[in-house]
C-alpha positions as CSV (number, residue, x, y, z in Angstrom):
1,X,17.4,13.3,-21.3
2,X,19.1,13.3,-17.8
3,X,17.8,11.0,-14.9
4,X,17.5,11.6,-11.4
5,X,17.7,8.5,-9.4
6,X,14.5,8.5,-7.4
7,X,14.0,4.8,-5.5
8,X,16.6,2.7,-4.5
9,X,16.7,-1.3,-5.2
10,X,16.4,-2.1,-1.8
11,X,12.8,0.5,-1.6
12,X,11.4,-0.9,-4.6
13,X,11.5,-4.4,-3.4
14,X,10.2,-3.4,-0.4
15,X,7.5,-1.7,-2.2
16,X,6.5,-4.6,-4.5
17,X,6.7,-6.8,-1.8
18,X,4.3,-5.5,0.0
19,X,2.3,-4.5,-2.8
20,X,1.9,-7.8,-4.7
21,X,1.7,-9.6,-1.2
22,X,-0.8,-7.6,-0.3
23,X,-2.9,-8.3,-3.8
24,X,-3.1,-12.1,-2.9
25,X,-3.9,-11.4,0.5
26,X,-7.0,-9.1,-1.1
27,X,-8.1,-11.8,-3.3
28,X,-7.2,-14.9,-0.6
29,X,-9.3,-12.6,1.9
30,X,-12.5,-12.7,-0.6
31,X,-12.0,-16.1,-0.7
32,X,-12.0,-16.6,2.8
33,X,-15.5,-15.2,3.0
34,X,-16.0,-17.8,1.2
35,X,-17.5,-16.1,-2.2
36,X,-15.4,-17.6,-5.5
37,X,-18.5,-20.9,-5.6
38,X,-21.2,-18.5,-4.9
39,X,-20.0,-16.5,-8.0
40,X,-18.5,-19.0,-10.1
41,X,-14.5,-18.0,-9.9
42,X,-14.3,-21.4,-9.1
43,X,-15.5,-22.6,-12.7
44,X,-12.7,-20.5,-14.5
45,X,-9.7,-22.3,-15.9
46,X,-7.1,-22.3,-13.5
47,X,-9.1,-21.0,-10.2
48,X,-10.5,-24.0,-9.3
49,X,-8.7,-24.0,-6.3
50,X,-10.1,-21.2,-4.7
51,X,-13.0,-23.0,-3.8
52,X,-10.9,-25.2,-1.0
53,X,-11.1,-23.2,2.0
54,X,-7.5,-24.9,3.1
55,X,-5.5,-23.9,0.0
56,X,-6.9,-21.2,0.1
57,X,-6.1,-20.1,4.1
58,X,-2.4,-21.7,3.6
59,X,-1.9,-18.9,0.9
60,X,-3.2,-16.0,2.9
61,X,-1.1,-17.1,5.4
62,X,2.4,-17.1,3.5
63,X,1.6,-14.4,1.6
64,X,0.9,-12.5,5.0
65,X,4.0,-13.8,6.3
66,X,5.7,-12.2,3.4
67,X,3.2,-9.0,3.9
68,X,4.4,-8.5,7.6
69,X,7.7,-9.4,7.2
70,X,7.9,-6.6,4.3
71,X,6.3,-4.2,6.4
72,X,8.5,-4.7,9.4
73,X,11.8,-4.1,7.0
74,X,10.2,-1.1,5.7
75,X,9.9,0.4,9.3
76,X,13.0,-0.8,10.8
77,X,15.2,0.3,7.1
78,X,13.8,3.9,7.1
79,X,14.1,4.2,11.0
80,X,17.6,2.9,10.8
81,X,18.4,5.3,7.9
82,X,16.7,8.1,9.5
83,X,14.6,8.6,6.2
84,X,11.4,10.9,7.3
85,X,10.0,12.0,3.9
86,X,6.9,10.1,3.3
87,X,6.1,11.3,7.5
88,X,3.0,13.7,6.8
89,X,3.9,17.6,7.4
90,X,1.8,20.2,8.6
91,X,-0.1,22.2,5.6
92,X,-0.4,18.6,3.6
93,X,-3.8,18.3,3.8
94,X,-4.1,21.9,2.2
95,X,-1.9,21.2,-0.4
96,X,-2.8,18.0,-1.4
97,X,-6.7,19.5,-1.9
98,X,-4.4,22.2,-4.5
99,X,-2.5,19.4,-5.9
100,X,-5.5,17.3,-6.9
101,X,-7.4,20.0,-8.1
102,X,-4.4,21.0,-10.0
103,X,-4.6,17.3,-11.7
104,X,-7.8,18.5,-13.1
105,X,-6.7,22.0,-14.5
106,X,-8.1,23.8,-11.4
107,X,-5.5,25.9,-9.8
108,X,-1.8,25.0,-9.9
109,X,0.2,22.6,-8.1
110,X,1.9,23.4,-4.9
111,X,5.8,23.1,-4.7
112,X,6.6,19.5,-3.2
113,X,9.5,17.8,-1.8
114,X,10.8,14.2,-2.9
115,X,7.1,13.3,-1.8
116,X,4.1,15.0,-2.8
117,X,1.8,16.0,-0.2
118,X,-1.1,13.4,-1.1
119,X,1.8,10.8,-1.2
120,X,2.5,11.6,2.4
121,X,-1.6,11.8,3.4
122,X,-2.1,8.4,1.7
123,X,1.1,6.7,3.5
124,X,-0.4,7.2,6.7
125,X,-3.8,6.7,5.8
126,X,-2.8,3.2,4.5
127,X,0.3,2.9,7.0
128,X,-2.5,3.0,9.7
129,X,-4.7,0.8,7.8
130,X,-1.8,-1.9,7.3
131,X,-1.4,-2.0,11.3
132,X,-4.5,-2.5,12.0
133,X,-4.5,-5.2,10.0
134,X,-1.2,-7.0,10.9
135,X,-2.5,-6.7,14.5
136,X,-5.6,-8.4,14.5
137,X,-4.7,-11.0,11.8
138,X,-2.0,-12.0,14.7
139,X,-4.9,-12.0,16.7
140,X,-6.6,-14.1,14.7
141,X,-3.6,-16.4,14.1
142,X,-2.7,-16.6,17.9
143,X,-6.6,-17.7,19.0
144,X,-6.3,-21.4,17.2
145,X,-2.9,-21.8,19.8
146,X,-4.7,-23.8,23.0
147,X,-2.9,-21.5,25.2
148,X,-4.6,-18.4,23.9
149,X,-8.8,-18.4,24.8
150,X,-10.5,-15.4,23.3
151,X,-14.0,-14.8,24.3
152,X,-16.6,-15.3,21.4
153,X,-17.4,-11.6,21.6
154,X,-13.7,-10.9,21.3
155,X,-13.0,-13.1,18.1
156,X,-16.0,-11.5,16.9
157,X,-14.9,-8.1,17.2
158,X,-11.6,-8.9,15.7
159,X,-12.8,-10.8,12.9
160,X,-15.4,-7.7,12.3
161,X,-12.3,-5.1,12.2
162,X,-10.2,-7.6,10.5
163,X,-12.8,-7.3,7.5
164,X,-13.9,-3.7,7.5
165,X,-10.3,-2.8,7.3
166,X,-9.7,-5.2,4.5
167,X,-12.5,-3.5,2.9
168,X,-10.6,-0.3,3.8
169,X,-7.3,-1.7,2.0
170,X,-9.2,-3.0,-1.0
171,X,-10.4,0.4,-1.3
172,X,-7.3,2.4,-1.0
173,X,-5.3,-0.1,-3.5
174,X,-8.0,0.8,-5.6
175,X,-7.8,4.8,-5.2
176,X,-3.9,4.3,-5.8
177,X,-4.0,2.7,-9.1
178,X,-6.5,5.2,-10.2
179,X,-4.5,8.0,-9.2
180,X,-1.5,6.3,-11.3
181,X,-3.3,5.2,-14.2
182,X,-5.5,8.0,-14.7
183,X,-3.1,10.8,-14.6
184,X,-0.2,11.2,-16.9
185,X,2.0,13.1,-14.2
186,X,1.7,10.2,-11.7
187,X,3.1,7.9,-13.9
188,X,6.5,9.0,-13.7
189,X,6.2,7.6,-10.5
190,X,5.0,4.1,-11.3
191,X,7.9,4.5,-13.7
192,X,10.4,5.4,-10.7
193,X,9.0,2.5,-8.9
194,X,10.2,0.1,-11.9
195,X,13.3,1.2,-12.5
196,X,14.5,3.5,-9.8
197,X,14.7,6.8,-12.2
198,X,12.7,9.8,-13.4
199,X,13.5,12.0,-16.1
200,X,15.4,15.4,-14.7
201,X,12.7,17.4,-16.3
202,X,10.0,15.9,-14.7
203,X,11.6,17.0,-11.2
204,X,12.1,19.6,-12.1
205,X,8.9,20.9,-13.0
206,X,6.9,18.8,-10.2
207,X,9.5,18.2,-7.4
208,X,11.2,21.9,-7.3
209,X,11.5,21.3,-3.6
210,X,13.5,18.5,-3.9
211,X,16.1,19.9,-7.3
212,X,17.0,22.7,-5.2
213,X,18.0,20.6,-2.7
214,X,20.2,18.2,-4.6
215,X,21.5,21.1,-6.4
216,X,23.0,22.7,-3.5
């Protein structure tokens, strides 16, 4: 079976960077709250940790250091390289209502690109998300410096958008992985992800967009 090479080394560590960075910022964030004692995490072999608020704030921290700095590559690689694919295109939200009803044998699926139309929806939905939530973690950083006074309405606010966006990330990892692991189609794509190639076949029967383009 022929492969078309669909993710670069360089993309899928940028991916999984920000992907498995962003998993133990989720689960640091929960602890945070603090809510592993009230539940009893705390009690299960090897998570004992989780219940010292300063362990547990030093590994949010690196693990947003390695989160931003991630997310800053991935802006500045793709900018630099003039790579626009995953930027949302007019008619997407259309198409991506076709594509998912497609997924459950309504319909059929739209033509697509390199990206599918959902992909593209979702990377700005969660590209805007992410933002949000570099900016006022910085914030929140920033207001234990002396030099930087916030008012207590101001932290407050922060800290309030800080969490409902978390909330907001938790909920779109989750949506992701279901989309992945749920449908058979999607997981040619967890499977590009791994190892940088999907079956010809499989692009050409879902990506037609994209084979005629690399044919001519």
């Amino acid at each position: 079976m022929n492969k078309i090479r669909r993710n670069t080394a360089v993309e899928m560590i940028e991916h999984w960077s920000i992907a498995l960075s962003g998993i133990v910022l989720i689960f640091t964030g929960l602890g945070c709250l603090p809510l592993y004692k009230r539940y009893f995490i705390t009690e299960l072999p090897g998570f004992a940790w989780t219940g010292n608020f300063f362990t547990v704030t030093q590994v949010h921290y690196i693990s947003a250091i390695i989160f931003c700095s991630a997310v800053f590559f991935h802006i500045f690689n793709h900018g630099l390289s003039k790579e626009w694919g995953l930027i949302p295109k007019k008619g997407d939200l259309k198409n991506s209502v076709k594509l998912i009803l497609a997924t459950f044998g309504i319909g059929h699926e739209p033509p697509s690109d390199k990206y599918l139309p959902e992909q593209r929806v979702a990377y700005f939905g969660i590209g805007l998300i992410v933002l949000v939530l570099i900016f006022s973690g910085i914030i929140k950083v920033l207001k234990n410096l002396e030099l930087v006074v916030l008012s207590p309405i101001a932290e407050a606010v922060n800290t309030l958008i800080h969490t409902i966006f978390g909330a907001f990330f938790l909920l779109a990892f989750l949506v992701h992985i279901s989309f992945i692991l749920l449908f058979k189609d999607n997981r040619h794509l967890l499977k590009g992800m791994l190892t940088g190639w999907v079956s010809e076949d499989y692009v050409k029967r879902r990506h037609s967009l994209w084979y005629e383009k690399m044919k001519k």
